[in-house]
C-alpha positions in Angstrom: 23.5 -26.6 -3.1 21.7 -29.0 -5.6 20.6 -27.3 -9.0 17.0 -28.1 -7.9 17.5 -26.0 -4.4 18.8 -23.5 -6.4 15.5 -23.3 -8.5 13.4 -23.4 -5.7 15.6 -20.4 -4.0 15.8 -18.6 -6.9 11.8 -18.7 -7.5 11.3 -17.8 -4.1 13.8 -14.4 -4.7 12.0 -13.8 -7.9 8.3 -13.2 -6.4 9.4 -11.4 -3.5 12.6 -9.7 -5.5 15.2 -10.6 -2.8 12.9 -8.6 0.0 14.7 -9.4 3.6 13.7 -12.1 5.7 13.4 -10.5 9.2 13.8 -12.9 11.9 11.7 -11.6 14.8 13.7 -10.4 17.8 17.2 -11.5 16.3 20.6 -10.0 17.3 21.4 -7.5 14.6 24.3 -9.3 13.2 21.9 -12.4 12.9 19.5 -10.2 11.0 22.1 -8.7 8.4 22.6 -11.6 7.0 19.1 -13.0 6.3 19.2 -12.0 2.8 18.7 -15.8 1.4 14.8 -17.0 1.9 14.5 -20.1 3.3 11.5 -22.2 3.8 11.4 -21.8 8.0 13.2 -18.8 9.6 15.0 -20.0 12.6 12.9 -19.0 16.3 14.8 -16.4 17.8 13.5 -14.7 20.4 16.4 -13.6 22.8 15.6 -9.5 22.6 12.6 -8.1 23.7 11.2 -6.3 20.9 7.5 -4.9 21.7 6.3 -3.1 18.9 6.0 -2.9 15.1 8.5 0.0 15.0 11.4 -1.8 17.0 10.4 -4.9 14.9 11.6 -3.0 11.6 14.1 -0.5 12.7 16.8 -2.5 10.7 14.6 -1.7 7.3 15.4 1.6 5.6 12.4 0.4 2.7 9.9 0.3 5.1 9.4 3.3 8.1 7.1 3.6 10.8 5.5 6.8 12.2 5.6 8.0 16.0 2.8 8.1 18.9 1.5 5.1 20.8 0.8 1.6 19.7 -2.6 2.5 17.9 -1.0 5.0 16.1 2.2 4.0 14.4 1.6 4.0 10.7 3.5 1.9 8.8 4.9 2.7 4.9 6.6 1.0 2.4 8.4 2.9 -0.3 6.3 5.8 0.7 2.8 4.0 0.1 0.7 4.1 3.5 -1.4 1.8 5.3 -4.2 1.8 3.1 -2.3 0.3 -0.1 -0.2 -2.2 1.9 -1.2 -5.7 3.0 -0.7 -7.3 6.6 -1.0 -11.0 5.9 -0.4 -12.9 9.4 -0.3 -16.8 9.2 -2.1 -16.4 5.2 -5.0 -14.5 7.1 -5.9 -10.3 6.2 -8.2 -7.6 6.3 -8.2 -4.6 4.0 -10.8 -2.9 6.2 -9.8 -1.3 9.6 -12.4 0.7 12.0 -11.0 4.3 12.4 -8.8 5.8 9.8 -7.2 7.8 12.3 -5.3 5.2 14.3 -2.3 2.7 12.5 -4.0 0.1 11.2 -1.4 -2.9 11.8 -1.5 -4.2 15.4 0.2 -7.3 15.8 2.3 -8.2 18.6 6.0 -8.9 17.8 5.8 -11.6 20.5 3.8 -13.7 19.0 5.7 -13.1 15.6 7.9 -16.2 14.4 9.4 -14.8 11.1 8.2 -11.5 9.3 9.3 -10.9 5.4 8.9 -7.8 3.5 7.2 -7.9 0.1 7.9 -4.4 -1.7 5.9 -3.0 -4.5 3.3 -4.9 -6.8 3.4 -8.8 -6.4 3.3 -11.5 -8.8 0.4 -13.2 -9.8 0.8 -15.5 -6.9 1.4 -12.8 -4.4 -2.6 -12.6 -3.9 -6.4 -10.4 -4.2 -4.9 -6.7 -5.1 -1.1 -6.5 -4.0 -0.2 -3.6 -5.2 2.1 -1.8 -3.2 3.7 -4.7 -1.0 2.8 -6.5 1.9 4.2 -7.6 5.4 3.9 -11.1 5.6 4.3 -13.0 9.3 4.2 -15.9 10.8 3.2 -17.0 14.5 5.0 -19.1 16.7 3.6 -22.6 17.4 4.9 -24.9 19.9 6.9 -27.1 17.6 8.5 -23.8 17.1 9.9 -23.5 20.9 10.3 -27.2 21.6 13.9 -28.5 21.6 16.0 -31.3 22.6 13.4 -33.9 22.9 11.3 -31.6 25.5 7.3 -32.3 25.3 6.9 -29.1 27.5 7.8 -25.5 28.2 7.3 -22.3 29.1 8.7 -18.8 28.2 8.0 -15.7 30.2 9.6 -12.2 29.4 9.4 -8.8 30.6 10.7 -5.2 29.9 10.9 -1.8 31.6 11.1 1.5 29.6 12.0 4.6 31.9 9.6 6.6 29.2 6.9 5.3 30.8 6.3 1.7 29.8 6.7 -1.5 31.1 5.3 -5.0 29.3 5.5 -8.8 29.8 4.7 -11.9 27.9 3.8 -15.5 29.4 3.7 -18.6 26.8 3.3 -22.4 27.5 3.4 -25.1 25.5 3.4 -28.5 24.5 3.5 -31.7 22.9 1.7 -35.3 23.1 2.0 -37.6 20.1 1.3 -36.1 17.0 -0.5 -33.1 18.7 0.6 -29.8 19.9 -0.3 -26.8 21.5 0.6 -23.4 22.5 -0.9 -20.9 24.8 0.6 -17.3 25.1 -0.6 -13.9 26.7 1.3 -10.3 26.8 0.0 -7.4 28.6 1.7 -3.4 27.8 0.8 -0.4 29.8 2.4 2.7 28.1 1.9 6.1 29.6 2.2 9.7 27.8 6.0 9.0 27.1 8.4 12.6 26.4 10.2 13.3 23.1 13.0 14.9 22.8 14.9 17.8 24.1 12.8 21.2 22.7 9.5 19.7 22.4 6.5 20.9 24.5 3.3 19.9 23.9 0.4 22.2 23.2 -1.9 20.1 26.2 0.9 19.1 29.0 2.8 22.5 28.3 5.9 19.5 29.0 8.0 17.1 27.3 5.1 15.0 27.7 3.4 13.1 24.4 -0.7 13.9 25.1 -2.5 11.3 23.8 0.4 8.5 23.9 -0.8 6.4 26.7 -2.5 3.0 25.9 -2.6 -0.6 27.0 -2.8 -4.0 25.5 -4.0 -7.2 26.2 -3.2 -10.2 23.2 -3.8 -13.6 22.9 -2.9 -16.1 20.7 -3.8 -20.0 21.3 -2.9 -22.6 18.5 -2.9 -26.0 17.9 -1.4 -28.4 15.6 -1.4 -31.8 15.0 0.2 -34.3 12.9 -1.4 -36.5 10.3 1.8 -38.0 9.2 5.1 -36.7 8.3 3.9 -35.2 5.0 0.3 -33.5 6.1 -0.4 -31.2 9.5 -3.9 -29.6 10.4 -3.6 -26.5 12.8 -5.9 -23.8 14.2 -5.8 -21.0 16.0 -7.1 -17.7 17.8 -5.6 -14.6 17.9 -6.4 -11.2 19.7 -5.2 -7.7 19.6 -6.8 -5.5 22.2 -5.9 -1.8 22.5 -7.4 0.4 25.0 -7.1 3.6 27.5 -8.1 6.9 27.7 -7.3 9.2 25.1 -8.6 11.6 22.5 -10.7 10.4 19.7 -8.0 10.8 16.8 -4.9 9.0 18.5 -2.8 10.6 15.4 -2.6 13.5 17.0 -1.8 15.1 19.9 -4.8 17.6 21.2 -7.6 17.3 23.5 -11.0 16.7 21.3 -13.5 14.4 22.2 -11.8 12.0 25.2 -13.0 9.2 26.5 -11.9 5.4 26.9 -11.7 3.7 23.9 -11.4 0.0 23.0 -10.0 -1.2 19.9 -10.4 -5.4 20.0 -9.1 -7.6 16.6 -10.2 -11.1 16.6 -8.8 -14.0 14.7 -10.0 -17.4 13.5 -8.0 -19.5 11.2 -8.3 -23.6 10.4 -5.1 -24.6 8.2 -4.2 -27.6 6.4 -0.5 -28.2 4.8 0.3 -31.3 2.9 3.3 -32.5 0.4 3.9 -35.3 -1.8 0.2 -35.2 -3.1 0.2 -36.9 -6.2 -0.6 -34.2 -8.3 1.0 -31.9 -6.2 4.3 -31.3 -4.7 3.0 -28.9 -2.0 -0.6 -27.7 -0.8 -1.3 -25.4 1.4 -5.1 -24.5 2.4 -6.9 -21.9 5.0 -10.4 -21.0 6.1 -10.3 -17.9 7.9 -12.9 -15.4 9.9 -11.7 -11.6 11.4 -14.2 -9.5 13.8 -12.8 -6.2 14.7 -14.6 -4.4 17.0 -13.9 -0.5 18.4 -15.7 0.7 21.2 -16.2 4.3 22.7 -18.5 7.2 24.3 -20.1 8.9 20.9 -19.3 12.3 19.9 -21.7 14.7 17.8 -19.9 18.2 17.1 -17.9 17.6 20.6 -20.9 16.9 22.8 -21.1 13.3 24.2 -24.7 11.7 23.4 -25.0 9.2 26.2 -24.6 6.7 23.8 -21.7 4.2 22.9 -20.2 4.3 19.9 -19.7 0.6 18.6 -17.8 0.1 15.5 -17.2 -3.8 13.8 -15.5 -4.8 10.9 -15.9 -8.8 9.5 -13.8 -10.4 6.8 -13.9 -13.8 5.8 -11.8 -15.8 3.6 -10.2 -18.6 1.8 -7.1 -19.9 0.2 -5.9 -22.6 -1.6 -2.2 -22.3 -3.0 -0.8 -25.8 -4.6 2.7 -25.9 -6.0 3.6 -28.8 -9.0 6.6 -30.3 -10.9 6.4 -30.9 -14.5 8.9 -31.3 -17.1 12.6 -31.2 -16.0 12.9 -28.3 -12.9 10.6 -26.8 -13.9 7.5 -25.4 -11.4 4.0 -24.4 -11.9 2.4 -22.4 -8.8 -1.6 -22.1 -9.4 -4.8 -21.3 -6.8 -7.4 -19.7 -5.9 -7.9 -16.7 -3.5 -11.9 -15.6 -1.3 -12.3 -12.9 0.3 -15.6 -11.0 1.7 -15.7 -7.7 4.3 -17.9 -5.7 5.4 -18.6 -2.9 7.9 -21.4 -1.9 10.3 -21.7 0.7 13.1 -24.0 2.1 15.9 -24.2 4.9 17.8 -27.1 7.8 19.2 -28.3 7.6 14.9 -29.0 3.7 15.6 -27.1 0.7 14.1 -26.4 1.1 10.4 -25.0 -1.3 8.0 -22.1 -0.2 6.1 -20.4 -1.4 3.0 -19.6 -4.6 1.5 -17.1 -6.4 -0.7 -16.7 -9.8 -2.2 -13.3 -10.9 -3.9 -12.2 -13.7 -5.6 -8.9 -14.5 -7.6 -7.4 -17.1 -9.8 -3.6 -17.4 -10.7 -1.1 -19.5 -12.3 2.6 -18.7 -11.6 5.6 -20.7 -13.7 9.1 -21.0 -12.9 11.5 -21.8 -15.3 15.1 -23.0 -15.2 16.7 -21.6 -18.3 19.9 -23.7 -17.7 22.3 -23.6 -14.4 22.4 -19.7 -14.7 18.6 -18.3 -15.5 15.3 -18.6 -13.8 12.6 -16.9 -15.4 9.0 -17.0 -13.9 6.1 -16.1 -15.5 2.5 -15.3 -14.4 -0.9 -14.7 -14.7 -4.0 -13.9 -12.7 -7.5 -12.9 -12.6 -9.4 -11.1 -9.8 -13.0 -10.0 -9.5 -15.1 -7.3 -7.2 -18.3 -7.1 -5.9 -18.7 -3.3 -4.3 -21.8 -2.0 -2.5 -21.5 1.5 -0.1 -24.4 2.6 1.8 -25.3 5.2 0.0 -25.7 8.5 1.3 -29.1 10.1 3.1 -30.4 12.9 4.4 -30.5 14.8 7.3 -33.8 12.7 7.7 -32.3 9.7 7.2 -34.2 9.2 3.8 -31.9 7.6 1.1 -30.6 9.9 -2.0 -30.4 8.7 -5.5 -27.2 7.7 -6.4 -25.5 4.4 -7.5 -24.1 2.4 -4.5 -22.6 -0.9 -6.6 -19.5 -1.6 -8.6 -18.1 -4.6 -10.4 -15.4 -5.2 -12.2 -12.6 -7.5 -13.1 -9.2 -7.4 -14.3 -6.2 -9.6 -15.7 -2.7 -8.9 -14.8 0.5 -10.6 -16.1 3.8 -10.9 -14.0 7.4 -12.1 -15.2 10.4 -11.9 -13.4 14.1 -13.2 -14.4 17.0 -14.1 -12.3 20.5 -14.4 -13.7 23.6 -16.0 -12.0 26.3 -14.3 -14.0 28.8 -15.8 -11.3 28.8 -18.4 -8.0 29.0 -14.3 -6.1 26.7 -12.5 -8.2 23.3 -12.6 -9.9 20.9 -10.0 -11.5 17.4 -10.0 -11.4 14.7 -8.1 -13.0 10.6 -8.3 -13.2 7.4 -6.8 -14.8 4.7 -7.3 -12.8 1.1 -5.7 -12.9 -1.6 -5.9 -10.7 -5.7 -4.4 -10.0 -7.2 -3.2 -6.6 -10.6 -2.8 -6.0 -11.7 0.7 -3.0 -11.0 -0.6 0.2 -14.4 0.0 2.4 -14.5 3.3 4.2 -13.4 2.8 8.1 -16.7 1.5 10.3 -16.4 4.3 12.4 -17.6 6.7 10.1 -20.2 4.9 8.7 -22.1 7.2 11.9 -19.6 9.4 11.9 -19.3 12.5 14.2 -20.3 15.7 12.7 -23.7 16.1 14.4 -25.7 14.9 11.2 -26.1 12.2 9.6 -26.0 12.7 6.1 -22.2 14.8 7.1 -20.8 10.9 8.1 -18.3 10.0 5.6 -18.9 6.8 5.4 -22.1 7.3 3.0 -20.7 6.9 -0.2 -22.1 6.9 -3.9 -19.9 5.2 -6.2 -19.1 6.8 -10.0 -20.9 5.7 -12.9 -17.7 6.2 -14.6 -15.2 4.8 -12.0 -12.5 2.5 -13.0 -9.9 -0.1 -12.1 -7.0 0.8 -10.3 -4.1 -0.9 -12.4 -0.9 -0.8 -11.4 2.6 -1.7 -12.6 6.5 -2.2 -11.4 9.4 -2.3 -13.2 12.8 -3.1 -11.2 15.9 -4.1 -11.7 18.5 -5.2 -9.5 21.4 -7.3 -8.0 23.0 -9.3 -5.1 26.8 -9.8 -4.8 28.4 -12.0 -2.0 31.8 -12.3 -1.6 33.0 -13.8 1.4 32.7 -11.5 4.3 31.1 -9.0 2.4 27.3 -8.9 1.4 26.0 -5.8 -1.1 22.7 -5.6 -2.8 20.5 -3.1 -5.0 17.5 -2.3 -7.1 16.1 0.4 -8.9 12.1 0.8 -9.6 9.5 2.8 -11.2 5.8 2.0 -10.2 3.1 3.1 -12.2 -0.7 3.6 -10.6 -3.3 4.2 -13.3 -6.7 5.4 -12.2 -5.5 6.2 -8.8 -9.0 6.3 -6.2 -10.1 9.0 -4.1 -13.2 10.1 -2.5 -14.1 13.1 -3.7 -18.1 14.6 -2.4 -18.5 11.6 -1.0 -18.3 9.4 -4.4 -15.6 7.3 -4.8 -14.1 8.3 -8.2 -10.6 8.1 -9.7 -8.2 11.3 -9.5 -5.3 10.5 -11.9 -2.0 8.6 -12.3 0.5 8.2 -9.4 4.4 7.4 -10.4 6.9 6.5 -7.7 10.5 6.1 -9.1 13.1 5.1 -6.4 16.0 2.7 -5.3 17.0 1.0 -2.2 20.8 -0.5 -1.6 22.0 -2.4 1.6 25.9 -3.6 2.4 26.6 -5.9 5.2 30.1 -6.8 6.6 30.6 -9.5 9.1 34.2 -11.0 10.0 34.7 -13.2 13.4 32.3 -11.1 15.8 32.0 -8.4 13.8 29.2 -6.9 11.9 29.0 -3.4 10.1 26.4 -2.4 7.7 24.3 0.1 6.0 21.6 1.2 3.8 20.0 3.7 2.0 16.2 4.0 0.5 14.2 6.5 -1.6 10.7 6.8 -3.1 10.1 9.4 -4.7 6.3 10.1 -6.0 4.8 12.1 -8.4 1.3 12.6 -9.4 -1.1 13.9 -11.7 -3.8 15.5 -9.0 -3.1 17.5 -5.4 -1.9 14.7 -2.6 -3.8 15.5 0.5 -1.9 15.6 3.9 -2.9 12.2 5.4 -0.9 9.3 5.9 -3.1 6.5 4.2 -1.9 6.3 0.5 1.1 8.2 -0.2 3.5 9.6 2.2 6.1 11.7 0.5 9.4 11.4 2.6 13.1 12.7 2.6 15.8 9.9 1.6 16.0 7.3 3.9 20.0 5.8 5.8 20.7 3.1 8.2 23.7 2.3 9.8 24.8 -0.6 12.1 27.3 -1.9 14.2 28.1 -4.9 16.4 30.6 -7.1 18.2 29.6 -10.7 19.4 32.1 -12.1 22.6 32.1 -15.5 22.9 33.4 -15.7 26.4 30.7 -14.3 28.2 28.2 -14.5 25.8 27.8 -11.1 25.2 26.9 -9.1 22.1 26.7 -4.8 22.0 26.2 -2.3 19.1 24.8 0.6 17.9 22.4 1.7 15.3 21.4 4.8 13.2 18.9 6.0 11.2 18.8 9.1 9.2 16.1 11.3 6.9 16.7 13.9 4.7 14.3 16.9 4.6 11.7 16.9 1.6 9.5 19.4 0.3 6.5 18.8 -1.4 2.9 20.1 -2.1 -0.6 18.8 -1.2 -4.0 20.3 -1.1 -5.9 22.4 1.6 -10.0 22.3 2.5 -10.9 24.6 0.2 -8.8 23.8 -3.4 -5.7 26.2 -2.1 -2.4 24.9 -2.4 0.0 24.4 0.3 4.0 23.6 0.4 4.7 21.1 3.2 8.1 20.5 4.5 9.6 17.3 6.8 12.4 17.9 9.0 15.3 15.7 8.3 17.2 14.0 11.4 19.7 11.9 12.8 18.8 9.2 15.2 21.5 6.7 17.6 20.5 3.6 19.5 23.1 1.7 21.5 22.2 -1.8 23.0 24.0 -4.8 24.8 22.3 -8.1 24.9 23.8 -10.9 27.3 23.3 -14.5 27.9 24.1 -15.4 31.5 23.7 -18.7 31.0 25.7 -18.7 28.2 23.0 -20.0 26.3 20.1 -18.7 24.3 16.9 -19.5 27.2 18.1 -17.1 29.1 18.5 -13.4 27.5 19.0 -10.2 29.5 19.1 -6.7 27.2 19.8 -3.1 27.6 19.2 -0.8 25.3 19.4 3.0 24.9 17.4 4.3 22.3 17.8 8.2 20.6 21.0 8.4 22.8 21.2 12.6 22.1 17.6 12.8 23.3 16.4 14.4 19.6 13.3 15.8 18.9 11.8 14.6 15.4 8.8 13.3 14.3 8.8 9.8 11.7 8.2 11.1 7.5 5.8 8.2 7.8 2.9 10.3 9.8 0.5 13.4 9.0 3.0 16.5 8.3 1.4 18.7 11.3 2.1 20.2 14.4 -0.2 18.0 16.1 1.1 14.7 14.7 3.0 13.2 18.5 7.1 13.5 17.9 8.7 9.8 18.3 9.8 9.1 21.8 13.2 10.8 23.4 15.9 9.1 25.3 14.4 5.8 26.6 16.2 3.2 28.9 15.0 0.0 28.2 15.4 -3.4 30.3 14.6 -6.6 29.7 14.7 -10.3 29.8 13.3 -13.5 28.6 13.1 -17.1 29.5 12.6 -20.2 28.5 12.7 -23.3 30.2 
């Protein structure tokens, strides 16, 4: 590798910190050894991977809860949803329309390439990263073109004896300089069962309540061309979840049921370009997202007659440009737009919500200190606009109270890689970041409580409220040596000024510290693969946590293990994986001010699988899989601690296959 490829890597490591590339529905022994980021993650979709929580069972930084689809929140280093970023194809929403479903629905069929950010960014990481992001990709039909071929198709299915089955139709092509791609999937999930011991407090069975949903996504996108240094694309995108359920699909009792329909829509124009004078690399995105939930409305458990019809909108910009000056030496710079709001309507009427504007500007600098140091070092500058609605009431007749809040903030970044040998380097960064309050969910802008001025969604802001500022410190390493892959960090993140809502106002509740360390080890020799991992987060704070899964999500230590032979002759690959929590004790706060010690279970959890290639090559894929082998009853540390929280699925036998011709 050229000096200047090894800049460019090394820069690359030092915003993300050596985060894994996960290559969506790779073999396991494929995705051990992404730990170098490379510009275009090889396509690899030969297993049949159909959720969020499959997509990421190799990551022991980052956990998923249990229940259905519209309920699987997601953590990273035991931050929750509402401090993480989902940034798919440079598009994201901070905003979602019910608190009380996952907030992160993107279908891992559509997904090309998924990378894990962990902790607060660098200034070019974007508006408010504080607490990491996942960043992915879609597949375009470049992507899934081969050989020459200016057409294809790929069509998959899978059939889960827990009471699922799903499928996936894509076509796509290519004329000239254009291309396009057309792709659908469809998922119809019943109440599964967990584990041996469990019986629900509604089906007085094995049976999940409140588990069953369907999907219907979409994603259409086309690219063409300009020349071999610039390429225009857009696309569309939709995420629809529906069914029949309870109004709360976090948990598992009957309250308020009805059909409910949760429908994400996005709009993205793109332009990439290289070799532009100035510029070594631009890349550029307009972007609009229209959430919309739909359902019968509730007040105090008695249906209305009316619908309940929840939207979110965010629109937004980006312009990132990369340059060379001096020697190899890089300078990363932009500009960053962003604008929600929230609205909702119901038996109370249509109300508008709240409303944020963002904009940020950043300069990023990496520097080759010699053959054996990068350092990078960063600046950036964002700004927010805040308006809530205000609270009324039970009239409907506003209160006094201040509504708006502005504020801006500038936070440096520095991060320094060092190659001590050809095997192993040492990195380290400071990096600090702002956040502005994410918008209270649209749904509760009306709320359900029977009275208006109860909805939580009315919020004062205040007068005193500050600026969430947050910083890492980490420190860490990568060794290769042959065979044999082992890497490391250690981290202490500090949140200053930490929001909550507290009587409706939006106020700040104290500082949050999470000290922790994550380690993997991979081993791979002919067909062989072994691994394993180990993560923990441990936070402490100056105020009561409450006992949600949004923010923080206190969990026991977190172990991965792996396992897998590749023959060549057939084309055959089988393994095994494990994943383990320790049990954890911690406190939060009851309704009320009391105190209350909660406790997660720790458990042990085996998957075995067999992927086969009939064909002997990759178009044609056939996998079984057995997931929780020993049937165990557990529920995911990244959920609500409570009895009506849905365990994670028991014993599943899973069938699929996929094809591409």
């Amino acid at each position: 590798m050229s000096h200047k490829n090894s800049i460019f890597r090394l820069s690359l490591i030092a915003t993300i910190v050596v985060s894994n590339v996960v290559i969506a529905n790779q073999s396991v022994s494929q995705q051990l050894d992404a730990v170098e980021v490379k510009g275009s993650p090889t396509v690899n979709h030969t297993r049949n991977i159909s959720n969020l929580r499959e997509l990421l069972a190799t990551r022991t930084d980052v956990n998923v809860g249990g229940g259905s689809v519209s309920a699987q929140y997601l953590s990273i280093r035991s931050s929750g949803q509402d401090r993480i970023k989902m940034v798919v194809d440079n598009t994201a929403t901070n905003t979602q329309s019910w608190y009380h479903q996952g907030r992160f629905q993107l279908d891992p069929v559509m997904v090309k390439s998924i990378k894990i950010d962990k902790g607060t960014g660098s200034a070019s990481a974007g508006i408010g990263l504080t607490d990491g992001a996942i960043r992915a990709e879609t597949v375009s039909a470049k992507d899934l073109l081969n050989n020459g071929r200016s057409f294809g198709t790929r069509i998959g299915t899978e059939y889960n004896s827990n009471q699922g089955i799903n499928g996936s139709l894509a076509l796509y092509g290519r004329a000239g300089n254009a291309d396009l791609l057309l792709l659908g999937s469809w998922n119809k999930d019943n109440n599964y069962k967990a584990g041996q011991g469990y019986v629900d407090g509604v089906n007085k069975n094995r049976q999940v309540n409140n588990t069953a949903r369907r999907q219907g996504n979409y994603l259409a996108k086309f690219g063409y061309d300009i020349n071999a240094d610039h390429r225009i694309s857009t696309s569309f995108r939709q995420e629809s979840f529906y069914g029949f359920g309870q109004d709360r699909f976090e948990m598992t009792f009957n309250s308020r049921a009805g059909h409910a329909n949760t429908t994400k829509r996005t709009y993205n124009l793109e332009y990439t370009g290289k070799n532009i004078g100035f510029a070594r690399d631009l890349n550029a995105n307009v972007f609009h997202i229209h959430a919309i939930d739909d359902r019968p409305d509730y007040q105090s458990d008695n249906l209305t007659g009316y619908q309940r019809l929840s939207s979110t909108k965010t629109s937004g910009a980006n312009l990132n440009l990369t340059s060379e000056i001096v020697g190899d030496h890089l300078i990363k710079y932009g500009v960053n737009l962003h604008k929600e709001s929230t609205a909702s309507q119901n038996s109370f009427g249509s109300i508008k919500g709240e409303n944020k504007s963002e904009y940020g500007l950043y300069a990023e600098g990496i520097w080759s200190l010699g053959k054996m140091a990068t350092l990078t070092t960063g600046l950036r500058y964002d700004h927010y606009d805040l308006e809530t609605a205000g609270k009324v009431n039970t009239n409907r007749v506003p209160l006094v109270g201040n509504r708006r809040v502005s504020n801006g903030s500038i936070n440096p970044s520095a991060g320094l890689i060092i190659d001590v040998t050809q095997n192993l380097s040492l990195h380290a960064k400071l990096n600090y970041a702002g956040r502005s309050p994410i918008l209270a969910s649209s749904y509760t802008v009306t709320d359900n409580r029977g009275s208006i001025d109860k909805a939580r969604g009315l919020r004062f802001v205040d007068n005193n409220l500050k600026t969430e500022k947050v910083r890492l410190a980490e420190i860490g390493f990568e060794w290769k040596q042959a065979a044999l892959t082992a890497k490391g960090s250690l981290f202490q993140q500090t949140v200053k000024n930490f929001y909550e809502v507290k009587n409706s106002t939006i106020t700040n509740a104290g500082v949050l510290k999470t000290t922790g360390y994550d380690a993997d080890i991979a081993y791979q020799w002919n067909g062989i693969t072994a691994s394993a991992g180990v993560a923990y987060a441990q936070p402490k704070t100056s105020f009561l946590l409450s006992n949600d899964a949004l923010n923080v999500i206190p969990q026991g230590r977190q172990w991965r293990t792996g396992l897998a032979y590749r023959f060549e002759q057939p084309s055959l690959e089988i393994g095994w994986l494990g994943r383990y929590a320790q049990s954890i004790e911690y406190k939060t706060a009851k309704r009320g001010g009391s105190v209350e010690t909660q406790k997660r279970v720790g458990y042990g959890v085996h998957d075995l699988f067999v992927n086969w290639q009939p064909l002997n090559k990759d178009n044609f894929n056939i996998n079984f899989t057995v997931k929780n082998v020993a049937n165990k009853y557990y529920r995911s540390h990244s959920q609500r601690n409570a009895p009506v929280a849905p365990p994670s699925p028991g014993r599943e036998f899973k069938l699929g296959m996929n094809y591409s011709f």
